[in-house]
ZABAFI-548372 format. One record per residue: x, y, z of N, C-alpha, C in turn. Coordinates in nm, 2 decimals. Layout:
N
n_c1/n_c2/n_c3/ca_c1/ca_c2/ca_c3/c_c1/c_c2/c_c3
X/Y/Z/X/Y/Z/X/Y/Z
...
! end
This chain:
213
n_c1/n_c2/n_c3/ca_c1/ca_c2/ca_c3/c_c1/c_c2/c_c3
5.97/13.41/3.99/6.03/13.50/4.09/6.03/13.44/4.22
5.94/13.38/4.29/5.90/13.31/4.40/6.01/13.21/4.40
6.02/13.13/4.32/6.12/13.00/4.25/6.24/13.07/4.31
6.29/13.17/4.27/6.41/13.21/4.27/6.50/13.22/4.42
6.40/13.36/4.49/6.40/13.38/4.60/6.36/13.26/4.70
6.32/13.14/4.70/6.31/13.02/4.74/6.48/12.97/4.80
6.49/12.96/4.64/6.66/12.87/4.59/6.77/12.94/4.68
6.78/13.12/4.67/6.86/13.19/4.71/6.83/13.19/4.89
6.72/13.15/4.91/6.70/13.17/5.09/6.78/13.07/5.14
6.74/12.92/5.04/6.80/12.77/5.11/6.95/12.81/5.05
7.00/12.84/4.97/7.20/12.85/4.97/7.19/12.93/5.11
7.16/13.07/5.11/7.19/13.18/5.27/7.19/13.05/5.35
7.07/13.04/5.44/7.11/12.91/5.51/7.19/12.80/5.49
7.26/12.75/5.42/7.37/12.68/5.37/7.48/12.75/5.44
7.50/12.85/5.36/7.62/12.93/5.43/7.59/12.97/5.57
7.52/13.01/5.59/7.52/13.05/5.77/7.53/12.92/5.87
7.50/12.82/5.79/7.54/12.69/5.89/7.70/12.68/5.89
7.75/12.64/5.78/7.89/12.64/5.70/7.96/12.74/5.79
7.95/12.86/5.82/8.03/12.92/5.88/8.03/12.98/6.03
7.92/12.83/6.08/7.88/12.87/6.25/8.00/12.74/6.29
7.97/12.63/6.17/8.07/12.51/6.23/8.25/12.57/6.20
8.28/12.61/6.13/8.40/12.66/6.10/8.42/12.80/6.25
8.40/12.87/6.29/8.35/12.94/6.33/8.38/12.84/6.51
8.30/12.78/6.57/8.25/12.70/6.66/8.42/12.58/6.60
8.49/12.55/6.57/8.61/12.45/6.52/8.71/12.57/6.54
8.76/12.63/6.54/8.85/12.74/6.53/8.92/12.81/6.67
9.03/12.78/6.76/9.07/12.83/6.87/9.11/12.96/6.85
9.07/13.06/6.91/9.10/13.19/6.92/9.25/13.23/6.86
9.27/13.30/6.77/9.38/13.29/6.72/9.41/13.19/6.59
9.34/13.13/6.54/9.40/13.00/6.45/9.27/13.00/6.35
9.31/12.94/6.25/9.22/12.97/6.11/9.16/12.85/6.12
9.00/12.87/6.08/8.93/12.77/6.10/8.97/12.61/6.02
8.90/12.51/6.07/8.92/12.40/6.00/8.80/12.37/5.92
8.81/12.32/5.81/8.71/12.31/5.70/8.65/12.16/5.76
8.52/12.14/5.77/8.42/12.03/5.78/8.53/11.92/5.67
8.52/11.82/5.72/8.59/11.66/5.70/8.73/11.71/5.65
8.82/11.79/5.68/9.00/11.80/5.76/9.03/11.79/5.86
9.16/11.78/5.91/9.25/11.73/6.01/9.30/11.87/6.04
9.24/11.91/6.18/9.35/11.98/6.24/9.48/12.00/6.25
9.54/12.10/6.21/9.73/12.11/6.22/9.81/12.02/6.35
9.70/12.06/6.42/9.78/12.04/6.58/9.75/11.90/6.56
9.69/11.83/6.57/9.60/11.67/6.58/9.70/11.61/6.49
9.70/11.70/6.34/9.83/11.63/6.26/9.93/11.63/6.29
10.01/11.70/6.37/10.14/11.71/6.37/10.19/11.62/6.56
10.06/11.59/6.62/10.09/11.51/6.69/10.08/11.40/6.70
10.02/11.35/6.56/9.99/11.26/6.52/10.14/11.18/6.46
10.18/11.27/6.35/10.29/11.23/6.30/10.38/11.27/6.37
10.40/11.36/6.52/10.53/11.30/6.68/10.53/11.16/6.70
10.42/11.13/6.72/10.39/11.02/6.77/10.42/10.89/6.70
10.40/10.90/6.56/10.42/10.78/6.47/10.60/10.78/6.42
10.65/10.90/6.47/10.82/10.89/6.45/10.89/10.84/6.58
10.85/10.86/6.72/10.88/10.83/6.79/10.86/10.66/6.80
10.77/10.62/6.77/10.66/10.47/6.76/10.79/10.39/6.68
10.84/10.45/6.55/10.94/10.42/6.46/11.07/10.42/6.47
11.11/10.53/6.60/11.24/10.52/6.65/11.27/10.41/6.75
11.14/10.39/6.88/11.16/10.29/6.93/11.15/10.15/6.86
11.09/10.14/6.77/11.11/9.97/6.68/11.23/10.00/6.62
11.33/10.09/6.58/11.44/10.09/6.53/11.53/10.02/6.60
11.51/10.11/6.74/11.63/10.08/6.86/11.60/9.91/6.91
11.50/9.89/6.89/11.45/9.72/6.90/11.51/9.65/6.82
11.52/9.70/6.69/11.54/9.61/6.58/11.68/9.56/6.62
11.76/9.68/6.65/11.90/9.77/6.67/11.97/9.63/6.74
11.92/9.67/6.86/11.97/9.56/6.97/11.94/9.44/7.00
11.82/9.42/7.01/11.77/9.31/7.01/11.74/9.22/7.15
11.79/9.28/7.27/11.87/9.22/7.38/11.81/9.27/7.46
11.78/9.21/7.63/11.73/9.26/7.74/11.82/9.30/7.78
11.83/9.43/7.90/11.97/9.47/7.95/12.00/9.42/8.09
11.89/9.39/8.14/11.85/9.35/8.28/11.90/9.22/8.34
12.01/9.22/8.46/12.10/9.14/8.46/12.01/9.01/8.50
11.89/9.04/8.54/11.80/8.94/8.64/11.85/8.89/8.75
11.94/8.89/8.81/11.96/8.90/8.96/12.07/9.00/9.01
12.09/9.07/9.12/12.14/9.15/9.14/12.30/9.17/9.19
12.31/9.02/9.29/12.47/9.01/9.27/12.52/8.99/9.13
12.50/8.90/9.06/12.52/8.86/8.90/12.55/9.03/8.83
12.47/9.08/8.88/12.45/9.23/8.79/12.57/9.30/8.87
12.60/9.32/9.01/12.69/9.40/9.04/12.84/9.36/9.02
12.88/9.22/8.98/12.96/9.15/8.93/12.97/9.17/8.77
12.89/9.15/8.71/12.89/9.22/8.59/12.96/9.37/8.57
12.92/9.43/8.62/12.95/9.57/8.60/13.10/9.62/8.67
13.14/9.54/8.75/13.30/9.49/8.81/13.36/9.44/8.68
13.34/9.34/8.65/13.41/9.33/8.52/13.43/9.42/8.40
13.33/9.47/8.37/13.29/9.57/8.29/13.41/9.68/8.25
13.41/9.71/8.43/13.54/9.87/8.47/13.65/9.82/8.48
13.65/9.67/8.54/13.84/9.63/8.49/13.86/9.60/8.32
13.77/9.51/8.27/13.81/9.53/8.12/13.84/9.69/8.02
13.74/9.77/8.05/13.78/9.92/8.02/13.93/9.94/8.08
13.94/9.93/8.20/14.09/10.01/8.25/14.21/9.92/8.15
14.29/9.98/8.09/14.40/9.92/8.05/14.54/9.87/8.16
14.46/9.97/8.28/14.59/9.93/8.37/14.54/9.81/8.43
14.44/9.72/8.43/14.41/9.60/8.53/14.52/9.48/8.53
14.57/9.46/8.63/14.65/9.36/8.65/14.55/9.20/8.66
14.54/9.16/8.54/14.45/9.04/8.56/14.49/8.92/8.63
14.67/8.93/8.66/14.69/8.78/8.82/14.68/8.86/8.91
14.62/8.99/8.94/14.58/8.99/9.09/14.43/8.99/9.11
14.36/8.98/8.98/14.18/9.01/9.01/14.14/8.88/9.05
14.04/8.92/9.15/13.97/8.79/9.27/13.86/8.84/9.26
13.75/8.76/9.13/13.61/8.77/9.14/13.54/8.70/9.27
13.61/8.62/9.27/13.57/8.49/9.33/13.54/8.51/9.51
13.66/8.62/9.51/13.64/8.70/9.66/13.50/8.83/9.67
13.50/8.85/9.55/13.34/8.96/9.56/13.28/8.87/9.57
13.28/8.78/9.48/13.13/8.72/9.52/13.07/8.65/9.65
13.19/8.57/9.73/13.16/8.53/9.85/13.10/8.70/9.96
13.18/8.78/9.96/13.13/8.89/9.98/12.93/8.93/9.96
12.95/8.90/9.80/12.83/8.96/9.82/12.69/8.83/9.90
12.72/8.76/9.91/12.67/8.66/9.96/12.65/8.69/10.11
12.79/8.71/10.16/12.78/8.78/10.28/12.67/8.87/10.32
12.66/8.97/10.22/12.55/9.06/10.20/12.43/9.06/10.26
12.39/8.98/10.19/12.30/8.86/10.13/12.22/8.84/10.26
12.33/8.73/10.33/12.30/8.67/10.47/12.26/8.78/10.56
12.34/8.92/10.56/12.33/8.99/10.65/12.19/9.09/10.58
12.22/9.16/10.52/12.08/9.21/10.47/11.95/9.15/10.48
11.91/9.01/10.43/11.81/9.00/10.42/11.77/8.87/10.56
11.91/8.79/10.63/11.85/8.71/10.75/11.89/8.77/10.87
11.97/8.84/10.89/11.99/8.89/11.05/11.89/8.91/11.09
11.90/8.94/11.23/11.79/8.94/11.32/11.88/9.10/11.39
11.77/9.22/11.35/11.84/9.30/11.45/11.75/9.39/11.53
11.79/9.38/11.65/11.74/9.43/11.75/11.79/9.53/11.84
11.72/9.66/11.80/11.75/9.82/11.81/11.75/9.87/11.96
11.83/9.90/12.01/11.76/9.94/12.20/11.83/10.12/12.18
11.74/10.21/12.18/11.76/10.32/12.22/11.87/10.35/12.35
11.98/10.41/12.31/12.08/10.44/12.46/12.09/10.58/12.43
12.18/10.67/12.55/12.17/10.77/12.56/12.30/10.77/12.42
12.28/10.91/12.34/12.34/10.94/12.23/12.28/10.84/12.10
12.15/10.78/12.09/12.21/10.67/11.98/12.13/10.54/11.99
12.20/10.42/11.93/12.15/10.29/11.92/12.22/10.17/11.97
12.18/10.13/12.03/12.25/9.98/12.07/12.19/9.85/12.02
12.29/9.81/11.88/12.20/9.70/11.77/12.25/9.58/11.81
12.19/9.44/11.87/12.24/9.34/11.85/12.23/9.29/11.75
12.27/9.22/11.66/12.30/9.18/11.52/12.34/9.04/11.51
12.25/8.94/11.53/12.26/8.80/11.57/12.22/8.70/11.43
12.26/8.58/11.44/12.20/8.48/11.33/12.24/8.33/11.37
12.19/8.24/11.27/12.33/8.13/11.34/12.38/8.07/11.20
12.46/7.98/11.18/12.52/7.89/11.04/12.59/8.00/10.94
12.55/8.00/10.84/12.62/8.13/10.73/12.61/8.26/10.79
12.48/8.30/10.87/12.47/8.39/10.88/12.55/8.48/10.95
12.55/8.43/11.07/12.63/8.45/11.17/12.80/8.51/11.14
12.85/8.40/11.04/12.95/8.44/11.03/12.94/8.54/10.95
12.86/8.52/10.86/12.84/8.72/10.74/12.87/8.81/10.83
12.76/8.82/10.92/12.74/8.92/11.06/12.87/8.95/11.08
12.99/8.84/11.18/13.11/8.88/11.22/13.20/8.92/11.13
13.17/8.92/11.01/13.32/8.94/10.93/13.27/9.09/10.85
13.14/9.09/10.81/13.08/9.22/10.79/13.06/9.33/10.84
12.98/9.34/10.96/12.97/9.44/11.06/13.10/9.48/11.12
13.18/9.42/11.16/13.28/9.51/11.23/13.38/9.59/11.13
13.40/9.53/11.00/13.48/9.58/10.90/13.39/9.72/10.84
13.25/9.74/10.81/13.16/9.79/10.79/13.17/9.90/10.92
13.15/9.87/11.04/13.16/9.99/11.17/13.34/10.05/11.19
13.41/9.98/11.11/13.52/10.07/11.07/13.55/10.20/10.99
13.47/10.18/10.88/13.47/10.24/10.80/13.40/10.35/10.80
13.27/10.41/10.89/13.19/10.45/10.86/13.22/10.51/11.02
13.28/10.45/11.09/13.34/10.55/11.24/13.36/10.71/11.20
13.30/10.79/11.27/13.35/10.93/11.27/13.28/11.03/11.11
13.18/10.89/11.06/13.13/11.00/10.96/12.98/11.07/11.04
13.01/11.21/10.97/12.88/11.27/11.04/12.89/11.26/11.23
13.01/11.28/11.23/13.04/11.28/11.39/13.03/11.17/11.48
13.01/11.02/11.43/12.94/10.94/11.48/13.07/10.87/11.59
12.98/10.80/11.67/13.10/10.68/11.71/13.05/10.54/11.67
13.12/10.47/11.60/13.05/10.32/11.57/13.14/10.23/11.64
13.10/10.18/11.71/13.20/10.03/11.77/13.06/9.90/11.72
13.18/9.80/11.71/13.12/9.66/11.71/13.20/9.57/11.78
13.17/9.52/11.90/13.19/9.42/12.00/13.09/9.27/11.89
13.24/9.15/11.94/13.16/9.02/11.90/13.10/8.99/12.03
12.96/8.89/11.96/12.93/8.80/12.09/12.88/8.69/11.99
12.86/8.54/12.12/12.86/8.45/12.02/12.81/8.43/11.93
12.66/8.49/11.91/12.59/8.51/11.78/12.59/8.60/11.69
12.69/8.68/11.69/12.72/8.76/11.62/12.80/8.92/11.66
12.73/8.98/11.61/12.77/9.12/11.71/12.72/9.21/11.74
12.74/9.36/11.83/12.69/9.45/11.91/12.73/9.56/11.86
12.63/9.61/11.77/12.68/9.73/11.67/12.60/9.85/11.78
12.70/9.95/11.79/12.67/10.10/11.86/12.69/10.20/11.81
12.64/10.27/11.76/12.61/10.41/11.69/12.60/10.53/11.76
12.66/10.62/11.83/12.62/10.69/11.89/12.69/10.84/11.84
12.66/10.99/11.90/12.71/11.12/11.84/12.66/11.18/11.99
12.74/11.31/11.98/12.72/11.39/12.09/12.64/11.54/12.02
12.57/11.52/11.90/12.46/11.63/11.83/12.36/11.54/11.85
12.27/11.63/11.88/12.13/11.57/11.91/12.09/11.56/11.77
12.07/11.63/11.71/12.01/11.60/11.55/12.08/11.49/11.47
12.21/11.44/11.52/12.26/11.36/11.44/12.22/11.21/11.51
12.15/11.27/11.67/12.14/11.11/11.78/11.97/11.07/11.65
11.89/11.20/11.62/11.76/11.14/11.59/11.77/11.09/11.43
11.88/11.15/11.36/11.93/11.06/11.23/11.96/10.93/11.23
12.05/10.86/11.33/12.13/10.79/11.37/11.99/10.64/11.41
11.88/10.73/11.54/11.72/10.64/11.57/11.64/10.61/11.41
11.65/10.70/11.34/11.53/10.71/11.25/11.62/10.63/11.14
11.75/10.61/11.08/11.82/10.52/11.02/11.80/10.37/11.04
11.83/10.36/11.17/11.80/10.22/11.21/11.90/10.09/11.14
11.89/9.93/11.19/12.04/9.87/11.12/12.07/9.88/10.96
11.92/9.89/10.90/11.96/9.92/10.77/11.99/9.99/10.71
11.94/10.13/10.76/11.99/10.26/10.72/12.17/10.28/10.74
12.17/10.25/10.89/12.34/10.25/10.89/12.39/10.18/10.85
12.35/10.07/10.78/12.46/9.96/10.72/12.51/9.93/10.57
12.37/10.10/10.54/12.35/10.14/10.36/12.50/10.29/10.38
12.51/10.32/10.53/12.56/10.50/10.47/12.68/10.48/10.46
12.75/10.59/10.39/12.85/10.61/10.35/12.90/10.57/10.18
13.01/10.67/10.14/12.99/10.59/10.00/13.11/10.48/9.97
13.17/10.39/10.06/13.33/10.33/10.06/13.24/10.23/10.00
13.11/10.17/9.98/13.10/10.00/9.94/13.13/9.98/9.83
13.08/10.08/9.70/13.09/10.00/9.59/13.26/10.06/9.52
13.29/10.12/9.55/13.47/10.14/9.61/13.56/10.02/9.66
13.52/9.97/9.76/13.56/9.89/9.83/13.51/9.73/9.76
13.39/9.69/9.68/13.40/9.63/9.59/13.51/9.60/9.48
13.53/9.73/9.46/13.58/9.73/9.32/13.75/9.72/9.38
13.82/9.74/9.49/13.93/9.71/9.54/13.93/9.55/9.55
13.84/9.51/9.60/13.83/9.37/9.66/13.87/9.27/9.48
13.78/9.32/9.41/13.81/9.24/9.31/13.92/9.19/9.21
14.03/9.36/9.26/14.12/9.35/9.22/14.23/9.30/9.29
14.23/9.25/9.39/14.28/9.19/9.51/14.37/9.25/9.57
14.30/9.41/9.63/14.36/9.46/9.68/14.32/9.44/9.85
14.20/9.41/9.86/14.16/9.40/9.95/14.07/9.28/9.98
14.01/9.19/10.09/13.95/9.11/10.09/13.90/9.09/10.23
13.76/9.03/10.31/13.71/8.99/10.42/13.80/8.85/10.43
13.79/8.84/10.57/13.82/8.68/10.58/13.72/8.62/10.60
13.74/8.46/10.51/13.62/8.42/10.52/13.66/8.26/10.58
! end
């Protein structure tokens, strides 16, 4: 008898452990998980995870190829080509890669060698925009064709005067909010706005249009 009620005390404690862990495993709302199973949620994020893992080695398998042009003129010339072979209307004896590319060279010079130096005037900025050898000339052929374009957006007035080293870019507005846009933009800012460039690209290539060089 003693024997018995022994045997029957240790199973109770069996079960009262058994059902503190199930119990203590279980989010409010959700049926417990049995001691050594896999949660539903843990499973099923598990197997997101390993389909997604599978899709991207597909798309690897797929292509095989980096997309990334590795330099950036090369890449914006790329994608020039790209839009004239799609159009069926492109006249191919009038396209002039050869004229973007000096272009973007131009760029080049002007973006990353000019020397520009900002003097606050009443309304605005007064940029000298100087260099000397390639630069220089990027400067002249760039900036004033560039301060044409972009005259009268956002109210502005842009003139570019040459001087020997280059030119004398002026930005000015008669809105005060547009004079502290105009300071806080600065040569680079103004020389990024407006949307005619990659437009004006894509004309140039087709030889509708070109800088002199």
């Amino acid at each position: 008898m003693f024997s018995w009620s022994w045997k029957a005390g240790l199973a109770s404690v069996a079960i009262i452990i058994a059902s503190g862990y199930a119990i203590a495993q279980t989010a409010p709302g959700k049926p417990a998980s049995m001691p050594g199973s896999m949660p539903h949620q843990m499973t099923a994020d598990m197997a997101g995870t390993h389909s997604h893992a599978m899709m991207m080695e597909h798309q690897a398998g797929t292509t095989g190829q980096p997309t990334m042009p590795g330099q950036d003129a090369f890449g914006a010339i790329q994608e020039i080509v790209r839009i004239l072979e799609a159009d069926p209307k492109t006249d191919w004896s009038k396209v002039n890669l050869e004229a973007l590319r000096q272009h973007l060279i131009d760029m080049n010079e002007v973006t990353l060698k000019a020397d520009a130096a900002a003097k606050q005037i009443d309304g605005g900025l007064e940029i000298a925009v100087t260099g000397n050898g390639p630069t220089r000339g990027a400067i002249q052929r760039m900036i004033p064709a560039h301060a044409q374009e972009i005259n009268g957006q956002n109210g502005w007035s842009v003139k570019a005067a040459m001087v020997p080293n280059g030119v004398l870019l002026t930005v000015t507005s008669t809105d005060a909010k547009e004079v502290q846009h105009i300071r806080g933009l600065g040569f680079i800012g103004i020389l990024v706005s407006g949307t005619h460039h990659q437009p004006h690209h894509l004309a140039m290539a087709k030889g509708e249009f070109m800088h002199a060089h």
